[in-house]
mmCIF file of the N, C-alpha and C atoms, coordinates in Angstrom:
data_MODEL
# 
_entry.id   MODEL 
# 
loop_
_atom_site.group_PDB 
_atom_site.id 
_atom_site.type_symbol 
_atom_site.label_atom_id 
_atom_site.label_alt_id 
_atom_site.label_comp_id 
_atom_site.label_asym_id 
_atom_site.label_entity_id 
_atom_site.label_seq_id 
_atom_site.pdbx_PDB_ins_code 
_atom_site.Cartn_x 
_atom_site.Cartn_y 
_atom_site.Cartn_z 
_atom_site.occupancy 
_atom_site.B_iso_or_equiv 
_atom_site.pdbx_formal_charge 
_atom_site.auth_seq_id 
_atom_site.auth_comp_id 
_atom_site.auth_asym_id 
_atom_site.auth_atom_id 
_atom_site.pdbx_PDB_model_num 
ATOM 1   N N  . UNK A 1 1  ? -9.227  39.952 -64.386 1.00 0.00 ? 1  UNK A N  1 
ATOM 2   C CA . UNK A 1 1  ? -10.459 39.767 -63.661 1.00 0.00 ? 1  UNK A CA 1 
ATOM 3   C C  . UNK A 1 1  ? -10.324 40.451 -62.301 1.00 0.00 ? 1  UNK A C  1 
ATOM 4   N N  . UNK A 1 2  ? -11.739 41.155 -61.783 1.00 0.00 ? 2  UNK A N  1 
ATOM 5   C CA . UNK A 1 2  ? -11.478 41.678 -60.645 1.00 0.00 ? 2  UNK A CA 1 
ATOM 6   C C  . UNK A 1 2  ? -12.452 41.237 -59.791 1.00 0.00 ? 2  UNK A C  1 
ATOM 7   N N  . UNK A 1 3  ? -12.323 40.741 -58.635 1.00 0.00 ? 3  UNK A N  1 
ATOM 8   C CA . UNK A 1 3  ? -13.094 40.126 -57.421 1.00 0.00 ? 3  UNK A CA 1 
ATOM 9   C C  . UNK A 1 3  ? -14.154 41.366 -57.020 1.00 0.00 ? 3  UNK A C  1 
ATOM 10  N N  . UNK A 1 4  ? -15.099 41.712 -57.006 1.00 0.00 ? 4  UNK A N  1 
ATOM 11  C CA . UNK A 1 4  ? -16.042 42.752 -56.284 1.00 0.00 ? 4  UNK A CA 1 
ATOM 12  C C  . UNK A 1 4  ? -16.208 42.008 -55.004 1.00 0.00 ? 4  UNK A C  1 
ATOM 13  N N  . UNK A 1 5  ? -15.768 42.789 -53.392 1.00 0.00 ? 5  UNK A N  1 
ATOM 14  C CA . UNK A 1 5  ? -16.340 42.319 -52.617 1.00 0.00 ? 5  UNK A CA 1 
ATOM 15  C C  . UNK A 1 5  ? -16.857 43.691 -51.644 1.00 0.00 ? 5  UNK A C  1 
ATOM 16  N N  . UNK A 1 6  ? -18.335 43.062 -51.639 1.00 0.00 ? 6  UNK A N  1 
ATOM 17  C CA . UNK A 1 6  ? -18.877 44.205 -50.780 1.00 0.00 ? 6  UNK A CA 1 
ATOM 18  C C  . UNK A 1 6  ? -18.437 45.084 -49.333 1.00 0.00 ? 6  UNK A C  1 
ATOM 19  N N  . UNK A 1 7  ? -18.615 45.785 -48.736 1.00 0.00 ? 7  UNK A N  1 
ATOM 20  C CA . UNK A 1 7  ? -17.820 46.045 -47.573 1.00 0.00 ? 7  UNK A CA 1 
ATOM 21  C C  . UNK A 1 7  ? -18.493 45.535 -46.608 1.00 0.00 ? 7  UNK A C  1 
ATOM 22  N N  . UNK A 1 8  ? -19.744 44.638 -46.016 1.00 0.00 ? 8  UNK A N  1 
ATOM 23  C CA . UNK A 1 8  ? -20.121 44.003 -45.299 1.00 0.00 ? 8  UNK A CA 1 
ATOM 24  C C  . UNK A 1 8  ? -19.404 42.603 -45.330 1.00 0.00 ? 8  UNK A C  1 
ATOM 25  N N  . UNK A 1 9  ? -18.435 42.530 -46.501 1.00 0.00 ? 9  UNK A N  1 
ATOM 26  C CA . UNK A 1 9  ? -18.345 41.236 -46.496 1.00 0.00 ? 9  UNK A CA 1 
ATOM 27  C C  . UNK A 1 9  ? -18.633 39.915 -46.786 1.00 0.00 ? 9  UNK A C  1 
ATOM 28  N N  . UNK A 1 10 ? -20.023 40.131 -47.256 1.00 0.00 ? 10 UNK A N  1 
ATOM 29  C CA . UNK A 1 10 ? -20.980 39.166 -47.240 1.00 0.00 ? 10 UNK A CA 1 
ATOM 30  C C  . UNK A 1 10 ? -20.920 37.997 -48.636 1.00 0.00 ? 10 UNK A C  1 
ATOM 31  N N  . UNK A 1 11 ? -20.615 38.446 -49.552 1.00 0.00 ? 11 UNK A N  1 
ATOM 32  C CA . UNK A 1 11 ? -20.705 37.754 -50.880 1.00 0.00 ? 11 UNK A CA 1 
ATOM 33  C C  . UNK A 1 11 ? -19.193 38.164 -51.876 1.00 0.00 ? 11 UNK A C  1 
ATOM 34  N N  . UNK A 1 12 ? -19.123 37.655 -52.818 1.00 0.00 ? 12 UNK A N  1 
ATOM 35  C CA . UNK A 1 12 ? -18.113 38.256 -53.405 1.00 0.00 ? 12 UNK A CA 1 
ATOM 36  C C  . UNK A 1 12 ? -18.538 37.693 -55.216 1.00 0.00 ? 12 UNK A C  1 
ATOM 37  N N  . UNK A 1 13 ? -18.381 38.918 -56.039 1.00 0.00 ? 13 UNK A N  1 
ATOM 38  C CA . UNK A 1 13 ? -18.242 38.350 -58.029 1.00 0.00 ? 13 UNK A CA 1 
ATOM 39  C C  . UNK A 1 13 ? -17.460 38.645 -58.241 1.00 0.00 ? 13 UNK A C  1 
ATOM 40  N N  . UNK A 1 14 ? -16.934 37.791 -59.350 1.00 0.00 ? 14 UNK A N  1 
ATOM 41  C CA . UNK A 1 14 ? -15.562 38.359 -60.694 1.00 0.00 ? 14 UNK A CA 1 
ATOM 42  C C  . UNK A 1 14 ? -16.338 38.989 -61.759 1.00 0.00 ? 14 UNK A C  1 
ATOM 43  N N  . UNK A 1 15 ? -15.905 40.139 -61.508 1.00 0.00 ? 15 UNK A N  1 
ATOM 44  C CA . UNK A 1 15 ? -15.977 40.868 -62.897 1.00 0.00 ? 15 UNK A CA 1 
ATOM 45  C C  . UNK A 1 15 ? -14.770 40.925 -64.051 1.00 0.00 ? 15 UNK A C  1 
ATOM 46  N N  . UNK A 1 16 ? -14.960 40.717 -65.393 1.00 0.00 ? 16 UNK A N  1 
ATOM 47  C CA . UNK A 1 16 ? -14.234 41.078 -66.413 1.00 0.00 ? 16 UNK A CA 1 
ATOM 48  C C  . UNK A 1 16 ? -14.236 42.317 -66.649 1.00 0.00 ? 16 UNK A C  1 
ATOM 49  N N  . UNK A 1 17 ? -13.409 43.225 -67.729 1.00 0.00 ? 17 UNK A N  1 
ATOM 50  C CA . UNK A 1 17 ? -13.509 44.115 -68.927 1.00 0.00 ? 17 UNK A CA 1 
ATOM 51  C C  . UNK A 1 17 ? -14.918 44.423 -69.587 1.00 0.00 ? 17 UNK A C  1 
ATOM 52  N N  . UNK A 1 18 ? -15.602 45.019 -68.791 1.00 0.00 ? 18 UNK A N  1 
ATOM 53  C CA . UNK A 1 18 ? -16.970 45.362 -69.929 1.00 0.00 ? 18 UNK A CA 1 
ATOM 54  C C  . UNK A 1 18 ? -17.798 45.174 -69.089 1.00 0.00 ? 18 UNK A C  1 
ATOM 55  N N  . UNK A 1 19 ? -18.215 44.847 -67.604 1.00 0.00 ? 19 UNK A N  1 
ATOM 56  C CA . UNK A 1 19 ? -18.584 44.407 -66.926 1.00 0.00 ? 19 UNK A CA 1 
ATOM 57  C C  . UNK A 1 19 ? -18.620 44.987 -65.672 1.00 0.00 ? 19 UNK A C  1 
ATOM 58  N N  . UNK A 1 20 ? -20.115 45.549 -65.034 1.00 0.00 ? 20 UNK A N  1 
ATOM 59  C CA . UNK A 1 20 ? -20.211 46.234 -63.917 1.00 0.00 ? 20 UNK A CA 1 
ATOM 60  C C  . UNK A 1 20 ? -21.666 45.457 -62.652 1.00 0.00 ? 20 UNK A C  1 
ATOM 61  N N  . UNK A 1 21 ? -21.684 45.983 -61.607 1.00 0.00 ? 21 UNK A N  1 
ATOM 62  C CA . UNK A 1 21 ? -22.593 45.491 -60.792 1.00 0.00 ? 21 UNK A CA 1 
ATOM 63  C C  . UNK A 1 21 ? -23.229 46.854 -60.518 1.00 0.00 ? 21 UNK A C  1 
ATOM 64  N N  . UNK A 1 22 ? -24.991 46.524 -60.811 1.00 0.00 ? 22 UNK A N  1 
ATOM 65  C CA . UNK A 1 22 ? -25.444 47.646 -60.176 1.00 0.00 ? 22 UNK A CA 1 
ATOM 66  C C  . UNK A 1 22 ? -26.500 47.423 -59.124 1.00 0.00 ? 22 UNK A C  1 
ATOM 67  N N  . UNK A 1 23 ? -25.878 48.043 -57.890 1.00 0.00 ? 23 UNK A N  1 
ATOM 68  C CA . UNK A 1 23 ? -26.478 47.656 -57.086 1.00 0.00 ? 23 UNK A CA 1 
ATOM 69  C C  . UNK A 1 23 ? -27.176 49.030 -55.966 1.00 0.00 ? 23 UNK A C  1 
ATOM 70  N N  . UNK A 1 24 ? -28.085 48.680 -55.522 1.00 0.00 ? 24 UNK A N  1 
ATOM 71  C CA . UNK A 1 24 ? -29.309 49.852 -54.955 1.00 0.00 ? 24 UNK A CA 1 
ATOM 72  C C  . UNK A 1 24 ? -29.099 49.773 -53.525 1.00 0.00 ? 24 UNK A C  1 
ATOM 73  N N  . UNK A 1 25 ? -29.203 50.861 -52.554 1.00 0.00 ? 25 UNK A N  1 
ATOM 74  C CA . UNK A 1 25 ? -28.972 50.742 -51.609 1.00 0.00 ? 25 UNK A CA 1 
ATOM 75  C C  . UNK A 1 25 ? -29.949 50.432 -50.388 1.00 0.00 ? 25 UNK A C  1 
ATOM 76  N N  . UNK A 1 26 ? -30.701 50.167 -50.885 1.00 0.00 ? 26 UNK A N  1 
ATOM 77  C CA . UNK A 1 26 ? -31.573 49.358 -50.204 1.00 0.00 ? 26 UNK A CA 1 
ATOM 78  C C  . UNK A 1 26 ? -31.918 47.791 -50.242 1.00 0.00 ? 26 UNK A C  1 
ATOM 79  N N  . UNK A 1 27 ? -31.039 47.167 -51.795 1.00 0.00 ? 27 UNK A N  1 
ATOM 80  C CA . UNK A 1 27 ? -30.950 45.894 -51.787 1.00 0.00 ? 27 UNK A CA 1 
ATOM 81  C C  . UNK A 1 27 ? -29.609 44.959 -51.219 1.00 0.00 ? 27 UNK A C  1 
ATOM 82  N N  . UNK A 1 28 ? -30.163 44.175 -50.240 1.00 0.00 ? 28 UNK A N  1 
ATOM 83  C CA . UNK A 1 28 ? -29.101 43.591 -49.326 1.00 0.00 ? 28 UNK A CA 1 
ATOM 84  C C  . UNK A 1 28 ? -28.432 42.089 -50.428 1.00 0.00 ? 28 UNK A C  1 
ATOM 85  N N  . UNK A 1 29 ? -29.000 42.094 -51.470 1.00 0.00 ? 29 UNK A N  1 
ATOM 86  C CA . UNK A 1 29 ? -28.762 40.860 -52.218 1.00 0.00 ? 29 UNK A CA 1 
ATOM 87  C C  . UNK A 1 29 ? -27.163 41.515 -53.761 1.00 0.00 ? 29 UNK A C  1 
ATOM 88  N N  . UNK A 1 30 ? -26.334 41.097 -53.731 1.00 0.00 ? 30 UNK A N  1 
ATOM 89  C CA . UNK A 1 30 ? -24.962 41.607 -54.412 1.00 0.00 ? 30 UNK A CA 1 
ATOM 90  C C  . UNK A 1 30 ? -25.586 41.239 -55.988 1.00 0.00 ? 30 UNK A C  1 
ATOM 91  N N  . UNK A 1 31 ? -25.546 42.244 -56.548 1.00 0.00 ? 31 UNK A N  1 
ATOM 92  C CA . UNK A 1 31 ? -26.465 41.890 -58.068 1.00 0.00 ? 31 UNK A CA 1 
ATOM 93  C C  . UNK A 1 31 ? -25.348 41.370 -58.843 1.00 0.00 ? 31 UNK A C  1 
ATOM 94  N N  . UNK A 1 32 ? -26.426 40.720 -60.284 1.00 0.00 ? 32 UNK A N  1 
ATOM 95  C CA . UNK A 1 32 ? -25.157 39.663 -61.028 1.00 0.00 ? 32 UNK A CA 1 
ATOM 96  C C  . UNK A 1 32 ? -24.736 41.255 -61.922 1.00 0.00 ? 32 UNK A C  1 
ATOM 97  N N  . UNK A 1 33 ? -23.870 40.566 -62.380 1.00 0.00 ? 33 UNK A N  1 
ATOM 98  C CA . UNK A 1 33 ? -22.711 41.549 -63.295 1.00 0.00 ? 33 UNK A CA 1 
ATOM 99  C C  . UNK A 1 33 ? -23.330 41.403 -64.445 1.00 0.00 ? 33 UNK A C  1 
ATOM 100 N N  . UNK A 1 34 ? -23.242 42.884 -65.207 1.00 0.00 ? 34 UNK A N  1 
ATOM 101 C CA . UNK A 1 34 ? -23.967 43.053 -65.931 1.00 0.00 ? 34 UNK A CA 1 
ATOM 102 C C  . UNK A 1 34 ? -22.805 43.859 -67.346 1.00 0.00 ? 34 UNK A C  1 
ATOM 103 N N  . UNK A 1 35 ? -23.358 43.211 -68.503 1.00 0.00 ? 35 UNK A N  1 
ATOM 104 C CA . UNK A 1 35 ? -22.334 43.452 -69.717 1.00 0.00 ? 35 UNK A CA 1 
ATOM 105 C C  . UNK A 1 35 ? -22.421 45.371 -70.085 1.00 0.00 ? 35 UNK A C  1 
ATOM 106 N N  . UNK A 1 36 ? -21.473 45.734 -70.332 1.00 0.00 ? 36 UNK A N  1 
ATOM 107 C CA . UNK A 1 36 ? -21.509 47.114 -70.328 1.00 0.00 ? 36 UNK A CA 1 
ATOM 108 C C  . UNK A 1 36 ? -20.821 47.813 -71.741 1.00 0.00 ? 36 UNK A C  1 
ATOM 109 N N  . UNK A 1 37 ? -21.251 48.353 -72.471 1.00 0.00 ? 37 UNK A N  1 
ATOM 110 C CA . UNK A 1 37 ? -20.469 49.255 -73.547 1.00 0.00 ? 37 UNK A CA 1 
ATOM 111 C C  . UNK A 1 37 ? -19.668 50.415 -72.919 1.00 0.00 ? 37 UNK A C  1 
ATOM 112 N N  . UNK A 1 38 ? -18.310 49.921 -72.455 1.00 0.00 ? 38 UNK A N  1 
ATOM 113 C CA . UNK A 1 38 ? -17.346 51.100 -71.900 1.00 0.00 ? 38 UNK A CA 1 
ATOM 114 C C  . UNK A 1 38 ? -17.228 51.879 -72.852 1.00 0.00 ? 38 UNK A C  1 
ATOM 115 N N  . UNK A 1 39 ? -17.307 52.087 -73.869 1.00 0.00 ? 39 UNK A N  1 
ATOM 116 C CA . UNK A 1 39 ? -16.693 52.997 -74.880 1.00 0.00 ? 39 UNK A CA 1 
ATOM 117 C C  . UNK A 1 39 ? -17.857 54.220 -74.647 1.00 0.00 ? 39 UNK A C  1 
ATOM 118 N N  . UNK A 1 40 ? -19.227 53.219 -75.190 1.00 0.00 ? 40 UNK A N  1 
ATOM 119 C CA . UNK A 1 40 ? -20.333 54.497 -75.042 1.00 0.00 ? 40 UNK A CA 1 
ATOM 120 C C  . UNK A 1 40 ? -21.059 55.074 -73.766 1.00 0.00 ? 40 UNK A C  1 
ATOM 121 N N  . UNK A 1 41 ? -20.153 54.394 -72.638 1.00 0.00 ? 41 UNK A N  1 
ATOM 122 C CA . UNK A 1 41 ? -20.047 55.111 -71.196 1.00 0.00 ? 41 UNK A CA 1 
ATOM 123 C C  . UNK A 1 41 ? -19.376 56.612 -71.288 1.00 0.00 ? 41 UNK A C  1 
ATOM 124 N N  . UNK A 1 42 ? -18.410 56.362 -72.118 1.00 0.00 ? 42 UNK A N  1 
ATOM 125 C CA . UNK A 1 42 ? -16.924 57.294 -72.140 1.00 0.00 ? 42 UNK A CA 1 
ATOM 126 C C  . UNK A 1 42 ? -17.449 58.188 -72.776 1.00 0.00 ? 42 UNK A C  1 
ATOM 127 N N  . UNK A 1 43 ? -17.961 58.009 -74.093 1.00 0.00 ? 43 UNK A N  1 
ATOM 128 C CA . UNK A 1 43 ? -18.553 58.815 -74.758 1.00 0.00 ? 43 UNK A CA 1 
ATOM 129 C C  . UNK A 1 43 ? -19.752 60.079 -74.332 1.00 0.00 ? 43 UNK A C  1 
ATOM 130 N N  . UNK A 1 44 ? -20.600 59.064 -73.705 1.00 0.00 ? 44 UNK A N  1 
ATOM 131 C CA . UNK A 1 44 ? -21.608 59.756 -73.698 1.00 0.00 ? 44 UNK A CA 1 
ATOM 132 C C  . UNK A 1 44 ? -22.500 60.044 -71.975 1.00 0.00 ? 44 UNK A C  1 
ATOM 133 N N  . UNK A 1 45 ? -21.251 59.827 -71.092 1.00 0.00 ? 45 UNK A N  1 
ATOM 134 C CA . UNK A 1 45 ? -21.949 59.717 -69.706 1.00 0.00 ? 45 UNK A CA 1 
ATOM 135 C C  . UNK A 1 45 ? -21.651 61.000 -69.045 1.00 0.00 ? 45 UNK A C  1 
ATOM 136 N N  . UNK A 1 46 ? -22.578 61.780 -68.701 1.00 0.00 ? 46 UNK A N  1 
ATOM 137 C CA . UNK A 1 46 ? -22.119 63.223 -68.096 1.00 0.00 ? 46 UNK A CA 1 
ATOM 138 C C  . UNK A 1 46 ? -21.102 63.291 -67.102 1.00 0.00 ? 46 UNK A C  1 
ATOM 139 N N  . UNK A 1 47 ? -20.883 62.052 -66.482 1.00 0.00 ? 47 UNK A N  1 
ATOM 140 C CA . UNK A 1 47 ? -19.883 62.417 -65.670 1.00 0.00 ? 47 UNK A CA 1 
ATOM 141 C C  . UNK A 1 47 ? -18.562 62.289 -66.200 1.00 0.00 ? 47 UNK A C  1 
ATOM 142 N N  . UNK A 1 48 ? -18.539 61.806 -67.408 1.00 0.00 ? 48 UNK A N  1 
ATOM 143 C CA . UNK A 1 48 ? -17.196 62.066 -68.065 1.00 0.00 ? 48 UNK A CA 1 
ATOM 144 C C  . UNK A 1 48 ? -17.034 63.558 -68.829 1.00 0.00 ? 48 UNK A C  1 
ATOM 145 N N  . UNK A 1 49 ? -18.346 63.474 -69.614 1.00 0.00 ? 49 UNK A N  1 
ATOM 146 C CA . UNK A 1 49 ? -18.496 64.215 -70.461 1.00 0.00 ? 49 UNK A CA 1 
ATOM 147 C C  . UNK A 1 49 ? -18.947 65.946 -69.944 1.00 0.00 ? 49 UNK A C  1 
ATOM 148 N N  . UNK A 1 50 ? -19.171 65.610 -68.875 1.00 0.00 ? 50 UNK A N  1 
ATOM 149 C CA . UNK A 1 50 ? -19.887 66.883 -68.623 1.00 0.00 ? 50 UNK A CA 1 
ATOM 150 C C  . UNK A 1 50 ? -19.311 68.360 -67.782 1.00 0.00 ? 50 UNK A C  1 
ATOM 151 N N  . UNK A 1 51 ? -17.759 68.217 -67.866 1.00 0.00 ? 51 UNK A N  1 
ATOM 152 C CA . UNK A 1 51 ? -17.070 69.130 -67.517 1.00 0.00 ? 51 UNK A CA 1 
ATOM 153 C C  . UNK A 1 51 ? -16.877 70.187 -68.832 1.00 0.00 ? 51 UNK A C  1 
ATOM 154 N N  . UNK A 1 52 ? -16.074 71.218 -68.325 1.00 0.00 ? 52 UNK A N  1 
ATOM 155 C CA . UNK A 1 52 ? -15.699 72.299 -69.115 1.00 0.00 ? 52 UNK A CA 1 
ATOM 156 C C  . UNK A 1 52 ? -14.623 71.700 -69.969 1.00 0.00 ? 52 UNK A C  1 
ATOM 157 N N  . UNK A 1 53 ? -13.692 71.221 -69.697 1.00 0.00 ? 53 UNK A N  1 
ATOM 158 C CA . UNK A 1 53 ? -12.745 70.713 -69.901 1.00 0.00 ? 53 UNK A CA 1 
ATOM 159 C C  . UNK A 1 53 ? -12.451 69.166 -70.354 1.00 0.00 ? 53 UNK A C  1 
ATOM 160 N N  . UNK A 1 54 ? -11.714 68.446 -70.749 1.00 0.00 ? 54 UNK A N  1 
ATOM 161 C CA . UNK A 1 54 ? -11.426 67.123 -71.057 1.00 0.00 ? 54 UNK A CA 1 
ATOM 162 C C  . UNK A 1 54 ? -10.723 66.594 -69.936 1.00 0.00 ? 54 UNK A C  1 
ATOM 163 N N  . UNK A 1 55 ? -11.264 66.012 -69.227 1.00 0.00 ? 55 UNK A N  1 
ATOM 164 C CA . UNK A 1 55 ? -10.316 65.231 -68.096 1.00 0.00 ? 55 UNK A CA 1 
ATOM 165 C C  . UNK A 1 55 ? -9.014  64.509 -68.554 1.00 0.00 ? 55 UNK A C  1 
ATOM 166 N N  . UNK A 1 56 ? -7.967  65.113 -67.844 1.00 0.00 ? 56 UNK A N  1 
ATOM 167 C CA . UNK A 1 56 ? -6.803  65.108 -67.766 1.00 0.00 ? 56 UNK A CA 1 
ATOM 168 C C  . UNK A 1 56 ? -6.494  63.451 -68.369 1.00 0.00 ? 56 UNK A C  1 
ATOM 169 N N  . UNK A 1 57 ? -6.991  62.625 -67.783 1.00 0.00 ? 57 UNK A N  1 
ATOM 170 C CA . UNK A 1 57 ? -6.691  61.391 -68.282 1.00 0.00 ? 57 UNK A CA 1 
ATOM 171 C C  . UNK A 1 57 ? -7.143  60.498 -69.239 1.00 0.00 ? 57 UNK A C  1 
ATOM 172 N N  . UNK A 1 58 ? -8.164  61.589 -70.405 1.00 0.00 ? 58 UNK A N  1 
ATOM 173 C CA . UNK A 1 58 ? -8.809  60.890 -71.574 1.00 0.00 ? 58 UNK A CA 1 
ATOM 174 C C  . UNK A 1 58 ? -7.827  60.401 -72.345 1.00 0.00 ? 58 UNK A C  1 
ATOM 175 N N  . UNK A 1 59 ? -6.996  61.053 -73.157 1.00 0.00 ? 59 UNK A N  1 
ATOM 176 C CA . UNK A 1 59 ? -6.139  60.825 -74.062 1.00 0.00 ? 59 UNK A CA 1 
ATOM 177 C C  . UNK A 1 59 ? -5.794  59.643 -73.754 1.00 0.00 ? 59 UNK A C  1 
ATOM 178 N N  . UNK A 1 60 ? -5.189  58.834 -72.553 1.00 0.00 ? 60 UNK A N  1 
ATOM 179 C CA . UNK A 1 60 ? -4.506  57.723 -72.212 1.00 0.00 ? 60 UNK A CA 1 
ATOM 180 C C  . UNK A 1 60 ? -5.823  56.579 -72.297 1.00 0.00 ? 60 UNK A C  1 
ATOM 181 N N  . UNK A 1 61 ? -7.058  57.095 -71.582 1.00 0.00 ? 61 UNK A N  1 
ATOM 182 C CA . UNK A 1 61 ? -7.743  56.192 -71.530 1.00 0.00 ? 61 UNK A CA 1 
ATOM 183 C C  . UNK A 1 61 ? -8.836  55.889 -72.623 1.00 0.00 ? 61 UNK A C  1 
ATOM 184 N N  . UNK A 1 62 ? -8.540  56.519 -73.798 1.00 0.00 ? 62 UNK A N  1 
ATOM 185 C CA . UNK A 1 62 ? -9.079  56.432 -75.243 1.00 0.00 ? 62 UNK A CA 1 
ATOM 186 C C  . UNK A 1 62 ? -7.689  55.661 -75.906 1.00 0.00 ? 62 UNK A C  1 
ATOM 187 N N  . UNK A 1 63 ? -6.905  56.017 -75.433 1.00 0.00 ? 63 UNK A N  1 
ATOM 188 C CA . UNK A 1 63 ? -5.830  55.166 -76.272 1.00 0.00 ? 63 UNK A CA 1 
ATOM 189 C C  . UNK A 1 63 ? -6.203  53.490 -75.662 1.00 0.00 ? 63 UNK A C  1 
ATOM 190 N N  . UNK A 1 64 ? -6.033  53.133 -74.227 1.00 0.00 ? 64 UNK A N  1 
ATOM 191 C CA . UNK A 1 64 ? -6.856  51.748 -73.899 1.00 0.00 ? 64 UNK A CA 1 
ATOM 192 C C  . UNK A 1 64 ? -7.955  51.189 -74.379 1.00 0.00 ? 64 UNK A C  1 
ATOM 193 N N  . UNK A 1 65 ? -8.810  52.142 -74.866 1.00 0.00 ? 65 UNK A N  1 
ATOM 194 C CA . UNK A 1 65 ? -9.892  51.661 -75.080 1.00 0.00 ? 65 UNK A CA 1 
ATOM 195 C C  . UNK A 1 65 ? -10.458 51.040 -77.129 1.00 0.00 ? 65 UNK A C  1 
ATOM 196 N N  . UNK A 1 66 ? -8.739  52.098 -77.419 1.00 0.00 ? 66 UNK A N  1 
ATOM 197 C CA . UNK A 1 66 ? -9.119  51.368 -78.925 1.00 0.00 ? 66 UNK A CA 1 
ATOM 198 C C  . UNK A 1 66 ? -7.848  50.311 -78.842 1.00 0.00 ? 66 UNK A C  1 
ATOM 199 N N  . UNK A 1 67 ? -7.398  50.151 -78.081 1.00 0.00 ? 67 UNK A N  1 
ATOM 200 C CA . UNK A 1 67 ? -5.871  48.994 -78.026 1.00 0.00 ? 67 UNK A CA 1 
ATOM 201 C C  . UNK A 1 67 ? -6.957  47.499 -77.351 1.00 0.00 ? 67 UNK A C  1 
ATOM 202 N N  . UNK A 1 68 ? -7.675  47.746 -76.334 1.00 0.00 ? 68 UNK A N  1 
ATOM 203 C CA . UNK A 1 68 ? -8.761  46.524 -76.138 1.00 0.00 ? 68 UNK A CA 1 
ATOM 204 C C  . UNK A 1 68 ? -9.559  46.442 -77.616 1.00 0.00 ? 68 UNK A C  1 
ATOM 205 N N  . UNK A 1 69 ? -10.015 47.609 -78.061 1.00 0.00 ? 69 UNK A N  1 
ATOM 206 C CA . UNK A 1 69 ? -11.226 46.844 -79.275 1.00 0.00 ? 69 UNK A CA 1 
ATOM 207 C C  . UNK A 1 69 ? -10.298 46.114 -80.264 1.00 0.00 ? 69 UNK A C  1 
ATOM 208 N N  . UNK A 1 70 ? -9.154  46.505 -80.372 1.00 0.00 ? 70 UNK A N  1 
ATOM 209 C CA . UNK A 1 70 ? -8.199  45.384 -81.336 1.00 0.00 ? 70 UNK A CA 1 
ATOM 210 C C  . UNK A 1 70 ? -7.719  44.665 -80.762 1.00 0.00 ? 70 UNK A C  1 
ATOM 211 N N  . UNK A 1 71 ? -7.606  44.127 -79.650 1.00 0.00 ? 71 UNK A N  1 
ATOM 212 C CA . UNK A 1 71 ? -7.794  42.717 -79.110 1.00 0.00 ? 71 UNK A CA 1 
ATOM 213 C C  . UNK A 1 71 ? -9.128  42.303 -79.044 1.00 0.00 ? 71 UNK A C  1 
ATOM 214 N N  . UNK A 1 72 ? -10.330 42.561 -78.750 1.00 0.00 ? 72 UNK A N  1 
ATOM 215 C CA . UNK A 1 72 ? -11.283 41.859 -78.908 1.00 0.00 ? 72 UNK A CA 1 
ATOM 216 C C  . UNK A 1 72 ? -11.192 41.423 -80.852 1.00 0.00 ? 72 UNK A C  1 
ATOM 217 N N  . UNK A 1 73 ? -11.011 42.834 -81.863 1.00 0.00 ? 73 UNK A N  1 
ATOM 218 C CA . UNK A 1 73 ? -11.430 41.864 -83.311 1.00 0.00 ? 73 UNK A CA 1 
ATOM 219 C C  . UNK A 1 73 ? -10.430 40.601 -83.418 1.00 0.00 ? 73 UNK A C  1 
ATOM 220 N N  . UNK A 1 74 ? -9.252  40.805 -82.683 1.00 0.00 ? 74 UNK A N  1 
ATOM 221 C CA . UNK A 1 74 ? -8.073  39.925 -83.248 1.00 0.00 ? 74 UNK A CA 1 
ATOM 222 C C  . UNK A 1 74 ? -8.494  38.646 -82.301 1.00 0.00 ? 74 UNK A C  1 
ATOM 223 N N  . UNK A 1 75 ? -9.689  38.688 -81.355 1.00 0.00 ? 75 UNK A N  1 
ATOM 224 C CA . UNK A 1 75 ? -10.203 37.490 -80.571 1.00 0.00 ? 75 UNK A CA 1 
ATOM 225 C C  . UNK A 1 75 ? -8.902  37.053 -79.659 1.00 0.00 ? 75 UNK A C  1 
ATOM 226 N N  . UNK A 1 76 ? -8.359  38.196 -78.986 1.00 0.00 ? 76 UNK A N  1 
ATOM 227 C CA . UNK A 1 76 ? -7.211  38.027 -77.625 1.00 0.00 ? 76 UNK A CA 1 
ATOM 228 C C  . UNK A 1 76 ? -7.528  38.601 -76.093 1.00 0.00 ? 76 UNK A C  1 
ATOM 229 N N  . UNK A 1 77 ? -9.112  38.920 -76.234 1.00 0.00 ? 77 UNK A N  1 
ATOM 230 C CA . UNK A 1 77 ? -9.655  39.555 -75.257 1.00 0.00 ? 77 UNK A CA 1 
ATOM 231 C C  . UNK A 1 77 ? -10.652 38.928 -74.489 1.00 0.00 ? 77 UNK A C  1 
ATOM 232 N N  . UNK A 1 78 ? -10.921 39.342 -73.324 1.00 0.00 ? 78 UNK A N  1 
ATOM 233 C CA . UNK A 1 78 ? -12.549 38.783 -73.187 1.00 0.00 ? 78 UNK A CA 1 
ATOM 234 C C  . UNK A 1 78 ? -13.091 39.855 -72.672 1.00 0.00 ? 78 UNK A C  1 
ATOM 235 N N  . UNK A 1 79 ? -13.198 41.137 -73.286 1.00 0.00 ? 79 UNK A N  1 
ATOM 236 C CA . UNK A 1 79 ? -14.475 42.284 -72.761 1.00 0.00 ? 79 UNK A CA 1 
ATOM 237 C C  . UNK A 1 79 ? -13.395 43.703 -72.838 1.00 0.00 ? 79 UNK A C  1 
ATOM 238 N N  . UNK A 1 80 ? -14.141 44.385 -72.599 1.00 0.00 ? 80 UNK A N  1 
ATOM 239 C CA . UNK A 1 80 ? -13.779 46.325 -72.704 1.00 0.00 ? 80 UNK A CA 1 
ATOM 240 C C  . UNK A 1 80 ? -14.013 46.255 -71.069 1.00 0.00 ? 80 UNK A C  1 
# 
């Protein structure tokens, strides 16, 4: 679990595995955490995807990402 705390200070969430905050910069209120498909982030988000090249650190972080989905089927996880 990871603590999000804003840099004003003001509030603080735990986020899990699978789990992001999106928040606008004009809203002064810390948004709730919101469930996320990391895999089809990885897959399909230009900023991964959208180089010439394969970023240097896919291989490792595709290997994490099918070593979590077999802890989530084997029910030893709580999120991607």
């Amino acid at each position: 679990m990871v603590v999000f705390r804003p840099l004003d200070g003001s509030k603080r969430k735990a986020l899990r595995g699978g789990q992001m905050i999106l928040q606008f910069e004009d809203d002064p209120v810390l948004g709730e955490p919101q469930e996320v498909n990391v895999s089809r982030i990885v897959r399909e988000s230009r900023i991964v995807t959208g180089f010439k090249q394969p970023l240097p650190s896919m291989a490792g972080f595709s290997r994490l990402l099918i070593g979590k989905k077999r802890e989530l089927w084997r029910g030893h996880s709580n999120g991607l």
